[in-house]
C-alpha positions in Angstrom: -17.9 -93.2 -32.0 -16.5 -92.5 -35.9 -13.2 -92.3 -36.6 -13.6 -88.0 -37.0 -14.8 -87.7 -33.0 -12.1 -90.3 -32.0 -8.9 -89.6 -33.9 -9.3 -86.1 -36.0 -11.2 -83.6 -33.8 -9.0 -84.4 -30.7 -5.5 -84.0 -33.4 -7.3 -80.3 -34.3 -8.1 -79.1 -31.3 -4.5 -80.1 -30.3 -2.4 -78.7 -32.7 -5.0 -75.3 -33.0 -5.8 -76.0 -36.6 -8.4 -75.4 -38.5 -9.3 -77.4 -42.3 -9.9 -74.8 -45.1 -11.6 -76.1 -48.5 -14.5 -78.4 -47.0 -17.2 -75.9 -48.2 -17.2 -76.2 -52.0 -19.4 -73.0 -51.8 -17.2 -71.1 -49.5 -13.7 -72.4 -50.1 -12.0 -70.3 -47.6 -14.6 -70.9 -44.9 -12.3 -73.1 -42.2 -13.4 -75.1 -39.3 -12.1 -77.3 -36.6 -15.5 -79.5 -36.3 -15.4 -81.5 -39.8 -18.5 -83.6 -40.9 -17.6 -86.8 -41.9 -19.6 -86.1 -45.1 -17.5 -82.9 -45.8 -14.4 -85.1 -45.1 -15.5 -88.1 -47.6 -16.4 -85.4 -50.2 -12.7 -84.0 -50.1 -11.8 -87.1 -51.4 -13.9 -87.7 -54.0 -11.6 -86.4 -56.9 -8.8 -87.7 -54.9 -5.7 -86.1 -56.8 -3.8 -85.7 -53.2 -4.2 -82.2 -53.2 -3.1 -80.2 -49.8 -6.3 -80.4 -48.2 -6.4 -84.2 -48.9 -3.0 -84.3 -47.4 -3.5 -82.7 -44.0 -6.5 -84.7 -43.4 -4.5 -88.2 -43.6 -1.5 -86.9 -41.7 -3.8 -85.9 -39.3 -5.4 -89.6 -39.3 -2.1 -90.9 -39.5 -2.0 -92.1 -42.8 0.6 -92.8 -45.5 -0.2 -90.8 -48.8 1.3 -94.2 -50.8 -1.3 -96.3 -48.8 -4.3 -94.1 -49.0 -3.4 -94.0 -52.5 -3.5 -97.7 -52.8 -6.3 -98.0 -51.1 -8.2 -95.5 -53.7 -7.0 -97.3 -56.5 -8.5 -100.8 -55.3 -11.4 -98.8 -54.8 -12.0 -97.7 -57.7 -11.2 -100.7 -60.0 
């Protein structure tokens, strides 16, 4: 199981939302069924835009951490 199946699809369906801005085609296009390669590609400019901001609140992550985390990453 990844962690979209066990923690983010359940948090979705839950709260009835949707994530808008995984298509980079079709920016408005929304959907509660993210791939896990739409949701690593959100983050790949990670500026902590909105989008990037709802998916780690709905994973239950701190924005300071994530952004910690990306940081390491990329040094």
């Amino acid at each position: 199981m990844s962690v979209r199946k066990l923690l983010l699809k359940p948090k979705l369906i839950a709260q009835s939302k949707t994530l808008t801005g995984l298509y980079p085609h079709n920016p408005k296009k929304q959907t509660d069924i993210p791939t896990a390669e739409r949701l690593l590609r959100a983050f790949y400019n990670f500026t902590l835009n909105l989008l990037q901001q709802e998916i780690m609140s709905l994973l239950g992550l701190s924005p300071f951490i994530t952004t910690w985390w990306i940081i390491r990453l990329r040094n």
